[in-house]
PyMOL Python script that loads the backbone (N, CA, C, O; Angstrom):
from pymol import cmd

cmd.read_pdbstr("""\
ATOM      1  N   UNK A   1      13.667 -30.712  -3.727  1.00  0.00           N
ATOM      2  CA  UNK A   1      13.373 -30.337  -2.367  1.00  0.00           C
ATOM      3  C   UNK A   1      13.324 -28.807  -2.275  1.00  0.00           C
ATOM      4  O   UNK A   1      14.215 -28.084  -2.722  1.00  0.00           O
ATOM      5  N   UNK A   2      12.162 -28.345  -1.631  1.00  0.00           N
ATOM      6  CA  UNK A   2      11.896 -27.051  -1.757  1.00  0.00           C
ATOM      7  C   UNK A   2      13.255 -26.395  -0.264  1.00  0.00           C
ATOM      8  O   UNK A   2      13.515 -26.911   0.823  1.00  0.00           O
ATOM      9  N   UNK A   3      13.716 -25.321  -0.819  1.00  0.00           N
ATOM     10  CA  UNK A   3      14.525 -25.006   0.263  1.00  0.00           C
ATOM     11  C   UNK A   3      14.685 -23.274   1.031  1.00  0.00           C
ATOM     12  O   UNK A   3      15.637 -22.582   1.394  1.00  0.00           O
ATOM     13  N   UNK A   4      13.352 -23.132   1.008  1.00  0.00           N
ATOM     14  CA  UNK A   4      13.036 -21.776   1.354  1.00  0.00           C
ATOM     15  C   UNK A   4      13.186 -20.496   0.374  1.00  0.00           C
ATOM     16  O   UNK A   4      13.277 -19.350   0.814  1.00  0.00           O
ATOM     17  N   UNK A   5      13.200 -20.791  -0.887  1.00  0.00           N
ATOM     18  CA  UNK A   5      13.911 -19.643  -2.210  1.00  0.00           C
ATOM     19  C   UNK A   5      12.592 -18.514  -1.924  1.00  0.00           C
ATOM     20  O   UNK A   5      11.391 -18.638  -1.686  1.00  0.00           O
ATOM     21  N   UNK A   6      13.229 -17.744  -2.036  1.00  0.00           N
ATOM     22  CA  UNK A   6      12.286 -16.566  -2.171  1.00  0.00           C
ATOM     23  C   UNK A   6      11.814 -16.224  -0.450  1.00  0.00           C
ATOM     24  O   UNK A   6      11.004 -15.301  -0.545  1.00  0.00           O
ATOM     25  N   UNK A   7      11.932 -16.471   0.581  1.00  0.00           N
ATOM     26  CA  UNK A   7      11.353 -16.196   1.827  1.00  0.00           C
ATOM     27  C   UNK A   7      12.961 -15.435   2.291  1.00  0.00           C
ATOM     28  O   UNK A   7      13.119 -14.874   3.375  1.00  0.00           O
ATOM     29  N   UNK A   8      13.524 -15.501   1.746  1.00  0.00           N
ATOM     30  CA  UNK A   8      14.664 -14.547   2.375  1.00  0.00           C
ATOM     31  C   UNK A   8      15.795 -16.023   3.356  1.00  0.00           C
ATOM     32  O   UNK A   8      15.875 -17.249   3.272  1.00  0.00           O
ATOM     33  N   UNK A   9      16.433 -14.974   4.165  1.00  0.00           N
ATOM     34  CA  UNK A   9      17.305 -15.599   5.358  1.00  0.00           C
ATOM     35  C   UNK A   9      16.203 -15.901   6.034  1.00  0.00           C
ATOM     36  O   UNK A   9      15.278 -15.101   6.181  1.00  0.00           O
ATOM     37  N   UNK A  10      16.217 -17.155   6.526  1.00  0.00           N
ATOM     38  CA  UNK A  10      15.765 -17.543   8.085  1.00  0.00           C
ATOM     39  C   UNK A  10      14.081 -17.260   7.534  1.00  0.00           C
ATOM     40  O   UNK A  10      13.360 -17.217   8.531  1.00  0.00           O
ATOM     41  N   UNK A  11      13.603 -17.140   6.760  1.00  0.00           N
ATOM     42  CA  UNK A  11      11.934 -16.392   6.960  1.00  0.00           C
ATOM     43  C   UNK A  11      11.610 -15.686   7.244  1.00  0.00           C
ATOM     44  O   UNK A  11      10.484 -15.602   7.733  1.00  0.00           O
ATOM     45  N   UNK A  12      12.673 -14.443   7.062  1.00  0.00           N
ATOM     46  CA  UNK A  12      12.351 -13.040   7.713  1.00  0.00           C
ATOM     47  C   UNK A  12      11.969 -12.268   6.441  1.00  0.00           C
ATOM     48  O   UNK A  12      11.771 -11.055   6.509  1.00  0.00           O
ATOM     49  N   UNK A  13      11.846 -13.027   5.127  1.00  0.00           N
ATOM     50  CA  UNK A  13      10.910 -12.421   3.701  1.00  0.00           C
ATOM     51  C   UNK A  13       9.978 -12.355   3.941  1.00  0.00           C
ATOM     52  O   UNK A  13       9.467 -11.775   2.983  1.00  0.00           O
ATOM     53  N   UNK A  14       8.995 -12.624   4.875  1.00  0.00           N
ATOM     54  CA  UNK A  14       7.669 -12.471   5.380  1.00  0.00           C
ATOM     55  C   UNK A  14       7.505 -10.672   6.288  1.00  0.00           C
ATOM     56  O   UNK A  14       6.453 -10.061   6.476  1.00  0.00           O
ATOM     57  N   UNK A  15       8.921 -10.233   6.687  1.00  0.00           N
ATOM     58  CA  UNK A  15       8.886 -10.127   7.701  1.00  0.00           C
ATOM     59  C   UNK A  15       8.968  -8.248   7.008  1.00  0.00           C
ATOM     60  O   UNK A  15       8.420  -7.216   7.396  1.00  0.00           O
ATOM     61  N   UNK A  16       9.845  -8.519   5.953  1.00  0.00           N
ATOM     62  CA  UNK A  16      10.264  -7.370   4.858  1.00  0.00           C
ATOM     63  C   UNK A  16       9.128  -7.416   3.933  1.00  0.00           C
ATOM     64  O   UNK A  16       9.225  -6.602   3.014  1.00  0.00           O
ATOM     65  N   UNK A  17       8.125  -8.114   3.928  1.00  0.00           N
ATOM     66  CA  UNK A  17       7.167  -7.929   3.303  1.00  0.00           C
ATOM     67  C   UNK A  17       6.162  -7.142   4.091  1.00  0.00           C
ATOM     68  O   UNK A  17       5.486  -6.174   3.742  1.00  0.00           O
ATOM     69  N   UNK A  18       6.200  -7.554   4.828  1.00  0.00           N
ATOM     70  CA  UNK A  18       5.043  -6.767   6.169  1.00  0.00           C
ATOM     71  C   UNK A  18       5.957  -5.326   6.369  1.00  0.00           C
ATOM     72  O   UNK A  18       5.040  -4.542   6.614  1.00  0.00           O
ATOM     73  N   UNK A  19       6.963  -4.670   6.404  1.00  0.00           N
ATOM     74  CA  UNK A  19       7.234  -3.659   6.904  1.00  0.00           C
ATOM     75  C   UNK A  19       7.345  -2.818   5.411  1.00  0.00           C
ATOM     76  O   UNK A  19       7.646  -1.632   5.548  1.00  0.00           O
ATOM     77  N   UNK A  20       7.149  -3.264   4.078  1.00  0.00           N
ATOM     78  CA  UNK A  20       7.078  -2.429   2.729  1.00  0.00           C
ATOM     79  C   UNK A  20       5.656  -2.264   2.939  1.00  0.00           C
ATOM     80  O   UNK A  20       5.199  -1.123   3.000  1.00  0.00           O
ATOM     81  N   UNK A  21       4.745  -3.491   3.080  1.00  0.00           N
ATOM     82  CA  UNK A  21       3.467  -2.853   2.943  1.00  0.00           C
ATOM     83  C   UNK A  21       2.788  -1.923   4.050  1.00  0.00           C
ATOM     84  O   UNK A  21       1.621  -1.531   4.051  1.00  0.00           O
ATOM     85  N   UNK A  22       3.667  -1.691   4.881  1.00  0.00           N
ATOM     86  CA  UNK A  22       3.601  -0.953   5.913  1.00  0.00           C
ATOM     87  C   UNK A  22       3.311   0.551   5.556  1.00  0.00           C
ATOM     88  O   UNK A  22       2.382   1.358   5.535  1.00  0.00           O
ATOM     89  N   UNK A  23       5.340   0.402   5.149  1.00  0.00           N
ATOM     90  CA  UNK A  23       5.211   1.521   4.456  1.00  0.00           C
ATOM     91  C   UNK A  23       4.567   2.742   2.996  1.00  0.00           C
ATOM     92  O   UNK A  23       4.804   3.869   2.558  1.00  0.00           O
ATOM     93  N   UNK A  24       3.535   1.400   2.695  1.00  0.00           N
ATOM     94  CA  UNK A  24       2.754   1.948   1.377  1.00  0.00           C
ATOM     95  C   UNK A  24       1.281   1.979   2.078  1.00  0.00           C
ATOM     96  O   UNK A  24       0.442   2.520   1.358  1.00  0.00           O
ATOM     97  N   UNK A  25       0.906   1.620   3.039  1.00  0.00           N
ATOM     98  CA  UNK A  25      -0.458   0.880   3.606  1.00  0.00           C
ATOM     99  C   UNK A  25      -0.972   2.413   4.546  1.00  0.00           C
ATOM    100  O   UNK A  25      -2.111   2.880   4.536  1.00  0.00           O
ATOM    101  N   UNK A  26       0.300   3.010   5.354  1.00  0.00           N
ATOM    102  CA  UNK A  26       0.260   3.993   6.619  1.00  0.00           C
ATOM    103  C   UNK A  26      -0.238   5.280   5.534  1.00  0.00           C
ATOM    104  O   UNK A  26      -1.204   5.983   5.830  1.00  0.00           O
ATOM    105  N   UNK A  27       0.492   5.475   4.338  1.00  0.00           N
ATOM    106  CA  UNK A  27       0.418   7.279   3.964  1.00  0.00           C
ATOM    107  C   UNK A  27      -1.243   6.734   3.182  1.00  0.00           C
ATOM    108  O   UNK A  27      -2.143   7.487   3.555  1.00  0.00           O
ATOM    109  N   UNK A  28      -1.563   6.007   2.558  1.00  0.00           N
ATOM    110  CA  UNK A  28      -2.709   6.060   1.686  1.00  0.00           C
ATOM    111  C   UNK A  28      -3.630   6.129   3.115  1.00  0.00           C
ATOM    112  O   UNK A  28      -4.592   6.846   2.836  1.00  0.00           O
ATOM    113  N   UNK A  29      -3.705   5.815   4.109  1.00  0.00           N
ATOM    114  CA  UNK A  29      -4.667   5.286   5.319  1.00  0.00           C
ATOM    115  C   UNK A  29      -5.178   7.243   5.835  1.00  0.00           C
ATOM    116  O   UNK A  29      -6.191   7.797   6.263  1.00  0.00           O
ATOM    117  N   UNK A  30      -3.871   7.631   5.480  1.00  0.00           N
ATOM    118  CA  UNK A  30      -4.217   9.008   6.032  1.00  0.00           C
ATOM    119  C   UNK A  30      -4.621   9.957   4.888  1.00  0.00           C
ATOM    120  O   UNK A  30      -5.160  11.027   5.171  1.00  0.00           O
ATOM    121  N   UNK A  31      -4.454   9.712   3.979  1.00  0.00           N
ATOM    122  CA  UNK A  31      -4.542  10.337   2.429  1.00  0.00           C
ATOM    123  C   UNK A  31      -5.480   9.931   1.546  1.00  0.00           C
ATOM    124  O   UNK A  31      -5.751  10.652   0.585  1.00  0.00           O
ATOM    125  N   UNK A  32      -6.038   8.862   1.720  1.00  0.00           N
ATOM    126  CA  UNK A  32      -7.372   8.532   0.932  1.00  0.00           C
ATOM    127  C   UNK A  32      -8.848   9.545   1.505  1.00  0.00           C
ATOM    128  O   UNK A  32      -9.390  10.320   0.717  1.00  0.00           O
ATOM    129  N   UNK A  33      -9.298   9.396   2.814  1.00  0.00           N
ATOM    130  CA  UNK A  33     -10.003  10.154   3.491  1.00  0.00           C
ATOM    131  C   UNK A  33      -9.901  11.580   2.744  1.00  0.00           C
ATOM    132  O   UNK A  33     -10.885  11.939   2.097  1.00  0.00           O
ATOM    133  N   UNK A  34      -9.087  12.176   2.783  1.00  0.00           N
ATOM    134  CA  UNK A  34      -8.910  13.545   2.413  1.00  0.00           C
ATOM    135  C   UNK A  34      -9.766  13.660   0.682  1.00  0.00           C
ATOM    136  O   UNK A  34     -10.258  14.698   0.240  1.00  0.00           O
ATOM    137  N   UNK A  35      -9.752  12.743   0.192  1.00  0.00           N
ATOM    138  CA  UNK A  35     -10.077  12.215  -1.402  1.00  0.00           C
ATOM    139  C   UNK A  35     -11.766  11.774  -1.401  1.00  0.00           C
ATOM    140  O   UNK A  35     -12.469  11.809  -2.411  1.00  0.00           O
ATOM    141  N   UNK A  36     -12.114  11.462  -0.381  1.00  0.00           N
ATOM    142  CA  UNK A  36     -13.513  11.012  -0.338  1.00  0.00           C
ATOM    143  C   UNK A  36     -13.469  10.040  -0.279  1.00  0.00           C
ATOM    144  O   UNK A  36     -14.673   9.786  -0.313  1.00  0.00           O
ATOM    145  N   UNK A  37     -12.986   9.115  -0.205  1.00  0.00           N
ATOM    146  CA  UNK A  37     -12.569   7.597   0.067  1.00  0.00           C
ATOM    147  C   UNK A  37     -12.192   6.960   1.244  1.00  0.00           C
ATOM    148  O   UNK A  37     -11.137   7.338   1.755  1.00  0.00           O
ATOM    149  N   UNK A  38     -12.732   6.206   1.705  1.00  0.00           N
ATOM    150  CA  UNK A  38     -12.955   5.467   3.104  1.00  0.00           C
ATOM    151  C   UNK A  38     -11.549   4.949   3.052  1.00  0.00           C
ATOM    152  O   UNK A  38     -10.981   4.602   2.017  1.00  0.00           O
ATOM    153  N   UNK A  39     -10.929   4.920   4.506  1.00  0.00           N
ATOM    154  CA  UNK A  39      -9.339   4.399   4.718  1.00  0.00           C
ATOM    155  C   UNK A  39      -9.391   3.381   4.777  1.00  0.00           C
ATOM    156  O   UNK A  39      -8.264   2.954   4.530  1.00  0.00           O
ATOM    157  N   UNK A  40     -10.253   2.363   5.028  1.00  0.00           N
ATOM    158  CA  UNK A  40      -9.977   0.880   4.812  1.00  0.00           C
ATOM    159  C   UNK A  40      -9.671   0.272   3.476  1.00  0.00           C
ATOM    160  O   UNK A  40      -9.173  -0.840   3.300  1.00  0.00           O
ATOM    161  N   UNK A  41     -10.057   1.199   2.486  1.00  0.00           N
ATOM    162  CA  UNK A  41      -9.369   0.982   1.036  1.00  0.00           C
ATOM    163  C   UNK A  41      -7.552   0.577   1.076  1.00  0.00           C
ATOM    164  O   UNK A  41      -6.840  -0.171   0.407  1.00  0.00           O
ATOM    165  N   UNK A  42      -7.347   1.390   2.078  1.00  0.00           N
ATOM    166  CA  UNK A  42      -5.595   1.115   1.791  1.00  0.00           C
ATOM    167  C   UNK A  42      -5.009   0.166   1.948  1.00  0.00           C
ATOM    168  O   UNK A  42      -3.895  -0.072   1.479  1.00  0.00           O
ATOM    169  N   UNK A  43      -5.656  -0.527   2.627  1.00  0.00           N
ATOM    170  CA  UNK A  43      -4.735  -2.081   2.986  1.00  0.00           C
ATOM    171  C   UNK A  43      -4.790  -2.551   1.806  1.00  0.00           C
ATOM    172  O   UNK A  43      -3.805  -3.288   1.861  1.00  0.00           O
ATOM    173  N   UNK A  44      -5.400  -2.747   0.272  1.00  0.00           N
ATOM    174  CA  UNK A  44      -5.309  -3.368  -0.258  1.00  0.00           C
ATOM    175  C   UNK A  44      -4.302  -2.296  -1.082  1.00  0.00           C
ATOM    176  O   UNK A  44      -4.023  -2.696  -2.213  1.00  0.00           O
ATOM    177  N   UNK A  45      -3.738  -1.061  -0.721  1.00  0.00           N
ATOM    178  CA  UNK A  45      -2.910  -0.577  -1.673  1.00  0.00           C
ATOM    179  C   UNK A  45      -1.383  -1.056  -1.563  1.00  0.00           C
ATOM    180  O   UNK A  45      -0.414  -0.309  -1.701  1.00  0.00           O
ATOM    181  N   UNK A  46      -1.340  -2.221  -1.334  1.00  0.00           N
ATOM    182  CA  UNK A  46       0.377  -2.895  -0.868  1.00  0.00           C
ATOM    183  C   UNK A  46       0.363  -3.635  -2.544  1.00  0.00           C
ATOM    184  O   UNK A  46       1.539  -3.841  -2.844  1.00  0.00           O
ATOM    185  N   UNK A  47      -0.335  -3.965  -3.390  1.00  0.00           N
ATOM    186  CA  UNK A  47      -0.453  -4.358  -4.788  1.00  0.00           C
ATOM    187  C   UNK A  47      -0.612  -3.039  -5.602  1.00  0.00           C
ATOM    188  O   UNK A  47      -1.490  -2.176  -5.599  1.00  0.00           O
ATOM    189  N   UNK A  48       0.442  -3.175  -6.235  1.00  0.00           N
ATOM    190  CA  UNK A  48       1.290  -2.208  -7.112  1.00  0.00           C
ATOM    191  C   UNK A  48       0.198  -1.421  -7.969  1.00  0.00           C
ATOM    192  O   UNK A  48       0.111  -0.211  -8.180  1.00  0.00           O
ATOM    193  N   UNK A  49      -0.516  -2.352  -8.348  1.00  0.00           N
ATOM    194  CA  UNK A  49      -1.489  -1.506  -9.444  1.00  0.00           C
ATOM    195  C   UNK A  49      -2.691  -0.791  -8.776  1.00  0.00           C
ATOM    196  O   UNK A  49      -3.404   0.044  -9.333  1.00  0.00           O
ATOM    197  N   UNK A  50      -2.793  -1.163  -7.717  1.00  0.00           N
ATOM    198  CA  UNK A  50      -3.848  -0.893  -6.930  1.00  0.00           C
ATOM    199  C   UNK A  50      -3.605   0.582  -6.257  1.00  0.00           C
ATOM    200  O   UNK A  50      -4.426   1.437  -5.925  1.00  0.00           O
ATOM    201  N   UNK A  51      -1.898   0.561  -6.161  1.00  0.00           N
ATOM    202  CA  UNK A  51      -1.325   2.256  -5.642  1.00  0.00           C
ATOM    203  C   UNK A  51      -1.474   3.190  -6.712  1.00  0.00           C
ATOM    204  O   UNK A  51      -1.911   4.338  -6.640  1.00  0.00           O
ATOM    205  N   UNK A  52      -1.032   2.521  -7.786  1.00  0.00           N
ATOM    206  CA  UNK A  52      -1.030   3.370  -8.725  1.00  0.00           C
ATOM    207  C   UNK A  52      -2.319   3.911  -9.468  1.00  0.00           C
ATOM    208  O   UNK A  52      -2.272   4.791 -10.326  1.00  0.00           O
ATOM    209  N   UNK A  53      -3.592   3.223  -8.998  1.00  0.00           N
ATOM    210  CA  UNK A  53      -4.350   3.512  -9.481  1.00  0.00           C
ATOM    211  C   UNK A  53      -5.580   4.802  -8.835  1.00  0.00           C
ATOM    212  O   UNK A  53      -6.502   5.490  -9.274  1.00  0.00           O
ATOM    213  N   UNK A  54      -4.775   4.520  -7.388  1.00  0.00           N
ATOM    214  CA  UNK A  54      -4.818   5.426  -6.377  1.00  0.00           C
ATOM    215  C   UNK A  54      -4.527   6.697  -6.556  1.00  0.00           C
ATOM    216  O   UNK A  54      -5.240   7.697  -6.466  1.00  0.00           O
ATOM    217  N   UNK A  55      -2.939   6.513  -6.932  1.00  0.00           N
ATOM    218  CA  UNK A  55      -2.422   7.998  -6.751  1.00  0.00           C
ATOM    219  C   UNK A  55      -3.063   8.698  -8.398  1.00  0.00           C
ATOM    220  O   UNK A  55      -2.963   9.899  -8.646  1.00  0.00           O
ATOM    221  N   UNK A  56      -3.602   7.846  -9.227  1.00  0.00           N
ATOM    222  CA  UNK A  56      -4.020   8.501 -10.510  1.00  0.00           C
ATOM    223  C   UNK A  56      -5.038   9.036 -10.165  1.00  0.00           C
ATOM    224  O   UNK A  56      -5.245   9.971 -10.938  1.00  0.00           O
ATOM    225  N   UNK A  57      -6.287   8.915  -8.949  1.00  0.00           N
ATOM    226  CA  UNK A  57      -7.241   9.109  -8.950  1.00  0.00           C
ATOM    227  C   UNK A  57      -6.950  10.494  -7.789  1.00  0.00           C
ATOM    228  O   UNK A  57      -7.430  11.627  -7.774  1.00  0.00           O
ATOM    229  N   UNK A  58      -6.236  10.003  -7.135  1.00  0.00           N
ATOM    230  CA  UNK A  58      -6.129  11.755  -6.084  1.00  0.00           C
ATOM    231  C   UNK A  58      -5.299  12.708  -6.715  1.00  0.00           C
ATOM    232  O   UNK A  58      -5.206  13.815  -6.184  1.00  0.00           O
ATOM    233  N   UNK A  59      -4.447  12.382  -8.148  1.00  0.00           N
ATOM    234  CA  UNK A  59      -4.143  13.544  -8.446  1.00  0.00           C
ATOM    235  C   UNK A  59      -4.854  14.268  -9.562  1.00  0.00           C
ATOM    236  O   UNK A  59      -4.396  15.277 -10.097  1.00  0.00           O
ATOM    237  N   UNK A  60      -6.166  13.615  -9.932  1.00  0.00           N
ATOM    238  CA  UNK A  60      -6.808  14.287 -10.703  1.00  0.00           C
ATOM    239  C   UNK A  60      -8.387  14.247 -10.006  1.00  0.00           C
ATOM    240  O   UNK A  60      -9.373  14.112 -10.730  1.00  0.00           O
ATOM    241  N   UNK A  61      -8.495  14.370  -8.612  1.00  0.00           N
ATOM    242  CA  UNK A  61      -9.603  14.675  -8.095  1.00  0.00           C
ATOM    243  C   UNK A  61      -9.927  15.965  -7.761  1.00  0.00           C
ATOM    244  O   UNK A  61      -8.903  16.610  -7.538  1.00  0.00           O
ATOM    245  N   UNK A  62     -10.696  16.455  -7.666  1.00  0.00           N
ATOM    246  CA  UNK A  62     -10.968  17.830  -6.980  1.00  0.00           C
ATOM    247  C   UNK A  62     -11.502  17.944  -6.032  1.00  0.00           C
ATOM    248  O   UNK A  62     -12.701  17.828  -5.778  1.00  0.00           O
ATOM    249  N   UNK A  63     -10.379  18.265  -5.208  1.00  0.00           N
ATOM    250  CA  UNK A  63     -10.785  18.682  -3.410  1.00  0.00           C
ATOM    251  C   UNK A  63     -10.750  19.705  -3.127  1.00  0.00           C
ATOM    252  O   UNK A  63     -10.238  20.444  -3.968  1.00  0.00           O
ATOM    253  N   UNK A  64     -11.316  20.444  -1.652  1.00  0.00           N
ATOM    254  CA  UNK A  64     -11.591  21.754  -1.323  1.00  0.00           C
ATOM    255  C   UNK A  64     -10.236  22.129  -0.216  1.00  0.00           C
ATOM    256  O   UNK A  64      -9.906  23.281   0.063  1.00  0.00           O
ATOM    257  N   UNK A  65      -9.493  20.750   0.379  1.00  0.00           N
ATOM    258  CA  UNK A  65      -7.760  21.181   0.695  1.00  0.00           C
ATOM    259  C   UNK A  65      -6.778  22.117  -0.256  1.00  0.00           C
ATOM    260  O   UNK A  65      -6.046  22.898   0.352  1.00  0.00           O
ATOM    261  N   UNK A  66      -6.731  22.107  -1.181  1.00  0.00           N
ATOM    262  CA  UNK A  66      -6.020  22.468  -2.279  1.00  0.00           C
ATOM    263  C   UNK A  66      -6.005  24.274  -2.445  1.00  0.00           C
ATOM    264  O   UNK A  66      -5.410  24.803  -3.383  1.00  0.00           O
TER     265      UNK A  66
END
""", "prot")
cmd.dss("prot")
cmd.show_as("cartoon", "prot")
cmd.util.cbc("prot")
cmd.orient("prot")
């Protein structure tokens, strides 16, 4: 019998999932743009490899902020 493993207390693992990808989803939304890259890219930066592949690419881009 499945008994909620992994969703946290009560189903509020849904809830801590939504407020991490929050917090990875908000800085790329404002920080991709600056890179030449459209901000709707970021929502998909809440998958780990997908940030990291991010931040590899804005720290070896060349922008005129800098």
């Amino acid at each position: 019998m499945m008994d909620g493993a992994g969703w946290g207390v009560g189903g509020f693992g849904i809830i801590w999932f939504l407020i991490a990808a929050a917090l990875v989803v908000v800085p790329f939304w404002r920080l991709l743009p600056r890179f030449g890259m459209p901000s709707w890219l970021a929502i998909i930066a809440f998958i780990p490899l997908v940030a990291l592949i991010y931040l590899w690419i804005m720290a070896f881009s060349k922008t005129s902020d800098r």
